[in-house]
N, C-alpha and C positions, 0 to 999 in steps of 0.2 A: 322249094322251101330252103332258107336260107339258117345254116346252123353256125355261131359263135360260141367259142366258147373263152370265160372271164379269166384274161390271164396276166397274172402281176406283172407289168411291166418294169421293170428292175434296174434304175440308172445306176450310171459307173459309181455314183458315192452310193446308192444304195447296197451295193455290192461290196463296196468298201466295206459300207457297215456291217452287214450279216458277215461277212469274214471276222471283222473285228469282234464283235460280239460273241460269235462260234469260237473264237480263240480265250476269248474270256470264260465263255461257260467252259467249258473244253480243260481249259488250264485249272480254272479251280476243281473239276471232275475229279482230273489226274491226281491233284492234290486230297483228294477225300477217296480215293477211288480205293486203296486195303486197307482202309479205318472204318474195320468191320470186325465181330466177335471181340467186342469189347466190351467190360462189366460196367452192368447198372449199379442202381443200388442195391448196395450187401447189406445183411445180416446185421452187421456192428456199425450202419451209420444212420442211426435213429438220433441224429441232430442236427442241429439248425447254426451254419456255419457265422459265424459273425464277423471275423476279420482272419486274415492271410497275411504275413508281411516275408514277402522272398527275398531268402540273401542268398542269393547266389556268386560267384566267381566265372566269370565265360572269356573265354579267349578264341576269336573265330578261328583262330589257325591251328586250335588243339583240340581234337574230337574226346573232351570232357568239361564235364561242369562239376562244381563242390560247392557245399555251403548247408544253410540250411532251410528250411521253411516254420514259420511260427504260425500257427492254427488259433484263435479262440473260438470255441463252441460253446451250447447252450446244449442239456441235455432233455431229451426228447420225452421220456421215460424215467420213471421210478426204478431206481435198482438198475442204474448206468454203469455197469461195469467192466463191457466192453465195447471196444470201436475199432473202425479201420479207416485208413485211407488205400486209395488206388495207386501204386506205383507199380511199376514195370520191376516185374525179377532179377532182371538185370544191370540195376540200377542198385549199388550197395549202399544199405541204412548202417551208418556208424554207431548212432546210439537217441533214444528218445527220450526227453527231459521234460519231467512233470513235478511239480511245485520242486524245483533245483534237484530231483532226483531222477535217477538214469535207471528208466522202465526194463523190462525184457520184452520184448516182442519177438512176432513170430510174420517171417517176413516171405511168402509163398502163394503161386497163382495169381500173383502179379496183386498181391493184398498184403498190408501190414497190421498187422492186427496187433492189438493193446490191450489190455487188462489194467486196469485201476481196481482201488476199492470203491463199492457201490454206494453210488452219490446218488438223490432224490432229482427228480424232473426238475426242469428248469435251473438247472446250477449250470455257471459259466465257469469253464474251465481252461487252460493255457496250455497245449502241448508245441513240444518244439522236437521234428523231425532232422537230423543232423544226414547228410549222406551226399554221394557223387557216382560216378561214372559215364560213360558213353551213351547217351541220349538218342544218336543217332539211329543205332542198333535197331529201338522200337520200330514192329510193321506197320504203326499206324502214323510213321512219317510223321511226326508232332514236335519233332525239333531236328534241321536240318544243317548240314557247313554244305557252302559251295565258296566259290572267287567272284568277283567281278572286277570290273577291267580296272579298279585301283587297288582290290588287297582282297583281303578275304572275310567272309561274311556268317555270322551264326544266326538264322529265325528260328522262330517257332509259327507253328500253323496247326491249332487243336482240335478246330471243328472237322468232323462231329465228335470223336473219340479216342485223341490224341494228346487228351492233356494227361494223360496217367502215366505218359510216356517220357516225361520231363521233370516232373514233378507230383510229391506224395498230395492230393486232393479228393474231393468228394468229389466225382464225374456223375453228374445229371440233370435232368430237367426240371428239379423243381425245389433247389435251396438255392437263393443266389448270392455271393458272399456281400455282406453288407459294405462293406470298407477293406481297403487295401492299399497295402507300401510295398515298395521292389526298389533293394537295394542291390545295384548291380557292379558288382567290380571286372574292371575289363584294361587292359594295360594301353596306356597311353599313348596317344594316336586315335582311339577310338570314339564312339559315343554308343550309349546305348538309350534305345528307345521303348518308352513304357505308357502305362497309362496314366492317366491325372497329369498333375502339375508337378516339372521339376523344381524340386524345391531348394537343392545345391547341388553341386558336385565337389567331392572330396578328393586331396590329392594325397594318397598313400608315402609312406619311405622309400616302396620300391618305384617309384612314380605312376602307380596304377593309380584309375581313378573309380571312384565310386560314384553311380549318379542313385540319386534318392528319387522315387518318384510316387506323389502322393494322390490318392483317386478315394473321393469320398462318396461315388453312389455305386449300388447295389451293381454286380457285374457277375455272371453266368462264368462257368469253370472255363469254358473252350474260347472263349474271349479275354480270358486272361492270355498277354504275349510280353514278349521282351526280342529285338533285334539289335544285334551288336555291327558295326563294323566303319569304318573313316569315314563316318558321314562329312557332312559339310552341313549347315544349316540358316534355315531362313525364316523368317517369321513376318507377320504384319497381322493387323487388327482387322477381323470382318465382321459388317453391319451388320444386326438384325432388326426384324418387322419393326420394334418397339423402337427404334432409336439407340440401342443397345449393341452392346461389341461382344466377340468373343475371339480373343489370340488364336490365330492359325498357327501351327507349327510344321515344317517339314526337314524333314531328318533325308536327303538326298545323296546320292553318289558324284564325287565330284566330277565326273567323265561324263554327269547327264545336264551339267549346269545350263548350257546353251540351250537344251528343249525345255526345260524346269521354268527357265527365263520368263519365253513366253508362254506358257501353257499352266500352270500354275496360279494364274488369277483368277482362271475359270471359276475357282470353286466360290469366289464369292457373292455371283449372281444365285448359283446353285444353293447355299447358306440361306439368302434371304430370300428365296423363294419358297423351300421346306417349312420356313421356320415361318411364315406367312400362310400356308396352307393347315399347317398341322398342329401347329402349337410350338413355342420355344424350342430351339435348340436345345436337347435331353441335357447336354453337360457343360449349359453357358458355364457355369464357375469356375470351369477349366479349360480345358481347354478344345480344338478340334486339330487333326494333323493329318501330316502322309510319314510314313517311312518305308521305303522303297527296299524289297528283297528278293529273292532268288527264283519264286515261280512268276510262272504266267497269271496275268486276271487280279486277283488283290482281294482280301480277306478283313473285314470288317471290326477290325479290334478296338474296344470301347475308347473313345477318343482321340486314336490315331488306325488309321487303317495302314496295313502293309499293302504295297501294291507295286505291280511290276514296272510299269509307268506313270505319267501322269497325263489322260487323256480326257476329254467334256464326259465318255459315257462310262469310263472306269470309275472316275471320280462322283458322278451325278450316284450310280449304282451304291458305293461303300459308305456315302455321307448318308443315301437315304436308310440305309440299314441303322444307323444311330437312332432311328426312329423306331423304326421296325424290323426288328431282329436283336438292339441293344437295349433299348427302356422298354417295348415290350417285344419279348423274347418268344419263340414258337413254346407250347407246352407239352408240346409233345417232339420228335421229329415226323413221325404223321401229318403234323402239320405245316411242317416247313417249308410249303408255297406261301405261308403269312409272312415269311422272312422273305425267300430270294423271289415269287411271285411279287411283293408290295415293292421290293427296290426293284425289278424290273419295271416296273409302270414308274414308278416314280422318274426313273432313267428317260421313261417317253413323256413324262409330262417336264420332265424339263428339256427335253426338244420345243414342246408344246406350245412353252411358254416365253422360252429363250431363245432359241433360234426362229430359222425361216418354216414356213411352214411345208414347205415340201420333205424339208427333214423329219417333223412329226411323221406325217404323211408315208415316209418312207419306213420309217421307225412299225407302226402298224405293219402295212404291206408284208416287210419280212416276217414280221413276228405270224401273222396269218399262215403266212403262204410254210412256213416252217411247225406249226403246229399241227396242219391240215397236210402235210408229207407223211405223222402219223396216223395212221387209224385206229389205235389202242390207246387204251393208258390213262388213268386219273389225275386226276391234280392233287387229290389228299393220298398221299404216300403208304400205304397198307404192307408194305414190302420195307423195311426199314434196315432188315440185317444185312442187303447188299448193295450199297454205299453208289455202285456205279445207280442202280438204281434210283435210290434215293435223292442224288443229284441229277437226274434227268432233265437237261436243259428245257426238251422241248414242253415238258411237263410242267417242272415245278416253276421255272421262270419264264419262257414265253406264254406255255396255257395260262397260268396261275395271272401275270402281268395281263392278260387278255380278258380272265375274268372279270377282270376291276371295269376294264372296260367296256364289255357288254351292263356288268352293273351299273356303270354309270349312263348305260344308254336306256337302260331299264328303267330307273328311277330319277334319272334327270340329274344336271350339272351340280345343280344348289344341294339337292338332299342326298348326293354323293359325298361330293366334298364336307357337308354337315356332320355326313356318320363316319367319313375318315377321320374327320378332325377329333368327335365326340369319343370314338375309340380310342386314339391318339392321349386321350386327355383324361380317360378314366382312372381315378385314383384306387381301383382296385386292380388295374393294370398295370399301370405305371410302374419301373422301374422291376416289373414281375413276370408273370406268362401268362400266356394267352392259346386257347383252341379258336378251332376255325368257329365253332357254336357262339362264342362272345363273339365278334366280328359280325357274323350275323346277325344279331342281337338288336345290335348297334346301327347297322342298314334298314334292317325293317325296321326303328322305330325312327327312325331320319327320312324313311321313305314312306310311311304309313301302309306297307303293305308285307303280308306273307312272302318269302320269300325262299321258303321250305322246297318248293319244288323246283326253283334255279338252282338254289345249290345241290341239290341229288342230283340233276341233270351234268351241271357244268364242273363241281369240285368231286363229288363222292362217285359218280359211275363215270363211263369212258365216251370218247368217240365226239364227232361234230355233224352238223346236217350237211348233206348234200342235195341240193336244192336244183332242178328244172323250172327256167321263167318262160315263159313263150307270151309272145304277143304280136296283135298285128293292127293295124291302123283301124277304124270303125269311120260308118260316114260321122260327116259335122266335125272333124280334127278332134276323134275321139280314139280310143285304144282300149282292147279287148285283152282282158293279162292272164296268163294263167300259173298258179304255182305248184309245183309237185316235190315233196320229200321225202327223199329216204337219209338214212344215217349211218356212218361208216361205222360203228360198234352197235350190234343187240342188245347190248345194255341200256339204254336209250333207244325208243322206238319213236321217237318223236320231240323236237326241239320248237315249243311256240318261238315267233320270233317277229318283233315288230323291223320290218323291211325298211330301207330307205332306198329308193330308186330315182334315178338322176333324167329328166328327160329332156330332149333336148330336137330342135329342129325349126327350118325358120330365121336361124339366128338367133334363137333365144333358147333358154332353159327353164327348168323346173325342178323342185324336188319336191318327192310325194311321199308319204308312210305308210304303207299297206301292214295290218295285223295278218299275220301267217300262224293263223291258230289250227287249222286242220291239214290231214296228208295233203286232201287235193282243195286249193282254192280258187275262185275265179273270180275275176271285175271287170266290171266294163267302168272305165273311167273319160268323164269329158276333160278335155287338157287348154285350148284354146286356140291353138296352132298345129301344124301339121308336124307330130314325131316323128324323125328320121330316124331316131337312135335313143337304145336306152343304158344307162349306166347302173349294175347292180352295187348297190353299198358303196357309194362315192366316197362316204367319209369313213371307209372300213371300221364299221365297229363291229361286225362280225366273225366271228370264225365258223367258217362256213365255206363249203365250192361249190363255186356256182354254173351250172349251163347257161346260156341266154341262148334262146331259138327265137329268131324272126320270121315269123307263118307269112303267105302273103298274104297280102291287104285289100281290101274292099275296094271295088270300084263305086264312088257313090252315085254314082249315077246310074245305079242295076236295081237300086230300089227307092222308092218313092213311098210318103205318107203322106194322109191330107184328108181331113185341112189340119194345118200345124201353127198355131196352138188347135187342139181339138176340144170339143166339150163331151159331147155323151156318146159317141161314134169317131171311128178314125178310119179310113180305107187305106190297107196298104197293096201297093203294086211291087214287083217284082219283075223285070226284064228278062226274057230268058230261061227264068229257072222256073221246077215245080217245085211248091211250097209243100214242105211236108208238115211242118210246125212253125205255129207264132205265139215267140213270149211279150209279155210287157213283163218289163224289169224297172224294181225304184234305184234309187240311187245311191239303196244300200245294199243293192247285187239280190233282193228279195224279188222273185217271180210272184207277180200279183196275177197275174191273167196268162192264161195257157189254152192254145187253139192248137187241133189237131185238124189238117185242112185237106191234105192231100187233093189241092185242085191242080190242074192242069197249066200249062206254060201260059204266061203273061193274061192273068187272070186278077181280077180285083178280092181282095179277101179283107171283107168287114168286119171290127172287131169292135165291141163294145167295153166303152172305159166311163160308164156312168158306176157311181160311188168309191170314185178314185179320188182321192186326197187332189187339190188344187199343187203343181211342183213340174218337177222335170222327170220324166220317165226316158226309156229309151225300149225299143222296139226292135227283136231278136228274130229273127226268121231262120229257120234249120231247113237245109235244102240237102239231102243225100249227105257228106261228108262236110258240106260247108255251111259255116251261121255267115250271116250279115246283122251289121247292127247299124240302128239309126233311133238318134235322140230324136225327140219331141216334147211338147208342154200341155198338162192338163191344165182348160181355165174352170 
């Protein structure tokens, strides 16, 4: 007996890749990795933020920022008369101005808190928070100085719980400011990079510059950013589906102009591909960008992403977050395999689609063979307070990227891509947030089917199947298969799972679909030529490990039936062996007829197949430890 076991064969670019990509999940980790015990919402922020406009002062080379931030709110509640924003302790509030007059607040536990007289619900109101200091200080890493090789450099990086660390705001998942401006002064030499459209820049007396930048749709607290330092800049207009444009902008180092060159047009095939699957690009009226900063991997910020390079799967990963993760936003962080889960698949379908297809192909493979290294762990994030958690690569982005995938091997191309786009395009989503419960929502009714027990299986408990195939040749160039599963987490005791297996010999191929709905399954399958070899999951949509055992194979010439086609009797012979049982099997692996024989070596055994359906049956003989199998036809 001949044991193989299914092992990802892994070429030098596929190696490349999973390096590549390990650096990226890895770098953004490190980056979210002590932006943890950070406040939700408080007590005093029972309102619905409606615009932000940041004036700040940043200079990369001076670890301090001044200025102020302007808040308009709507109040939530009757008898509003106090509120807070989130800012870091360390961070000094000079003075708050409410209708031109100068509040007292109380500024402690990294809360500013405010007192007004009590206004009735739904009144919109103007505060303006005035303050500065060393930003850097905060643990939650949310605004950074480093160098690069032309000068020196200031970001910001807020996901998941580092914008309080910068600036006074409401941090959480379920107000998203409606509109916003950021005016940024930064001394001359510089540029600074924002969201929306720059709409001037202003040159100061002392020759500092202000750049204005205006962003008119709804945008989440941790995607709010600003990055200062000598850029260089480049722009050109890219197509979308409709015939439509939208300004690229990148804000680059000039030391990176040479790889910027070429690598930098990538994004345009990637643009009209998203915006073709999913629906419009979320912020054609302004614009889409890069601006290149100090960590590893690249961070999704609404209409220009920050990122460390400019590479096909860096870039593919931050543009598809504009989709999902920025117009519609996780609602929970529980749920935030709907963010870096969906940009990771996206990242593979634009191999998919764009490149050669071994790339695809390879793009799978790792993502498999690195999800199935663990045996623990969810895709819906239940653990949120510890960040390294919470960004779990092999979880929240290879599993999570992996689930789209089995769903779409579930429910088919069309009614996949129907309920991404349908989600994509929901106007109660849009521009808002979303749990993993809408998302599925939107699959079953794209797919016509429940889909309540995939997602317990694949998103909400842990683990993957591990799967034994065995098979061995049957007379007539037929193959006897068998499946057995067990499951690397008890959390799952069983994973249905529709197979696709590759067969191949002769010089020709095949591919077949086996339903693997029970622990142990069995088939005897007719193929048309003689299998040398089979291939489990060719076109990896599985997460799964697999064994393959090849048993040895029938000689067919050790059993004989007759007469073949038969009518109401058929005699089978055997060579050799004593016959302990004989089935007839249909063609849908159902034993119609069962003989217990126990005759003697090379003995004739009659078996009656009168009121058997006219079709192909196949004829099973059990001998001590070993079946033979041979097809036939009822006329």
């Amino acid at each position: 007996m001949r044991f193989h076991l299914i092992l990802v064969l892994v070429s030098c670019f596929s190696l490349v890749f999973s390096q590549d990509y390990d650096a990226l999940i890895k770098a953004e980790g490190k980056a979210y990795y002590s932006k943890q015990n950070a406040s939700h919402k408080r007590v005093g922020q029972n309102y619905d933020v409606v615009y932000h406009n940041l004036k700040l002062t940043i200079d990369p080379a001076v670890r301090l920022i001044s200025g102020s931030v302007v808040t308009q709110l709507v109040t939530q509640e009757d008898n509003f008369s106090l509120f807070s924003f989130d800012l870091d302790d360390r961070m000094i509030v000079d003075s708050v101005i409410f209708e031109n007059n100068s509040l007292s607040f109380n500024h402690t536990s990294d809360e500013v808190q405010i007192t007004i007289p009590a206004l009735p619900k739904n009144t919109s109101i103007v505060v303006e928070v005035f303050y500065s200091g060393n930003p850097s200080l905060n643990e939650q890493r949310g605004f950074s100085y480093d160098n690069q090789k032309d000068g020196p450099i200031a970001w910001t990086l807020s996901q998941p719980y580092g914008a309080y660390g910068w600036w006074p705001c409401k941090q959480q998942l379920e107000d998203k400011i409606d509109s916003l401006d950021m005016e940024i002064t930064t001394p001359k030499g510089n540029k600074a990079a924002g969201l929306g459209l720059l709409q001037r820049v202003d040159t100061l007396a002392d020759s500092s510059l202000v750049f204005h930048w205006k962003h008119r749709y709804p945008v989440v607290t941790y995607l709010v950013a600003v990055a200062v330092t000598n850029y260089y800049e480049e722009s050109h207009y890219v197509m979308l589906s409709n015939g439509d444009s939208v300004l690229h902008l990148d804000y680059l180092y000039p030391a990176y102009k040479p790889q910027a060159d070429v690598l930098r047009k990538e994004i345009d095939g990637q643009m009209f591909l998203f915006d073709s699957l999913f629906g419009a690009y979320p912020f054609k009226n302004e614009k889409y960008g890069h601006a290149q900063f100090g960590r590893g991997g690249g961070m999704e910020h609404q209409t220009m992403s920050f990122m460390s390079d400019l590479n096909f799967d860096l870039m593919a990963h931050e543009l598809a977050h504009q989709w999902f993760g920025n117009k519609i936003t996780c609602g929970s962080w529980q749920d935030l395999w709907l963010n870096e889960g969906f940009a990771t698949y996206l990242n593979g379908l634009a191999r998919e689609f764009l490149r050669e297809e071994q790339e695809w192909y390879e793009f799978l493979e790792v993502s498999i063979d690195k999800v199935t290294s663990q045996p623990n762990g969810p895709v819906f994030a239940y653990d949120t307070t510890d960040v390294g958690i919470l960004f779990d690569g092999n979880l929240r982005y290879r599993k999570g990227a992996m689930v789209l995938h089995m769903l779409r091997w579930e429910i088919g191309d069309d009614a996949f891509f129907k309920g991404m786009r349908d989600y994509a395009l929901d106007a109660n989503l849009c521009y808002d947030f979303a749990k993993t419960g809408d998302f599925q929502s939107y699959m079953e009714d794209a797919g016509g089917v429940d889909l309540t027990d995939f997602f317990n299986r694949w998103v909400y408990q842990e683990g993957f199947p591990k799967i034994t195939t065995r098979w061995k040749r049957t007379a007539g160039n037929g193959i006897e298969l068998k499946l057995a599963q067990t499951t690397s987490h008890p959390t799952v005791s069983f994973f249905p799972l529709k197979i696709e297996l590759e067969l191949s010999g002769e010089g020709k191929d095949t591919v077949i679909t086996v339903n693997h709905w029970n622990m142990n399954d069995s088939y005897i399958l007719s193929v048309g030529f003689k299998v040398e070899s089979i291939t489990f999951d060719p076109h990896h949509w599985l997460v799964a490990k697999n064994t393959l055992v090849e048993e040895d194979h029938v000689d067919v010439a050790r059993i004989t039936a007759y007469p073949n086609p038969a009518g109401n009797e058929i005699s089978v012979f055997v060579k050799d062996k004593k016959i302990d049982t004989i089935e007839i099997v249909d063609i849908q692996g159902k034993v119609v007829r069962k003989l217990d024989v126990e005759e003697l070596k090379n003995q004739i055994v009659r078996l009656s197949t009168q009121g058997l359906m006219q079709g192909l049956y196949f004829i099973k003989v059990f001998s001590g430890d070993e079946s033979l199998v041979l097809k036939f036809v009822k006329e």
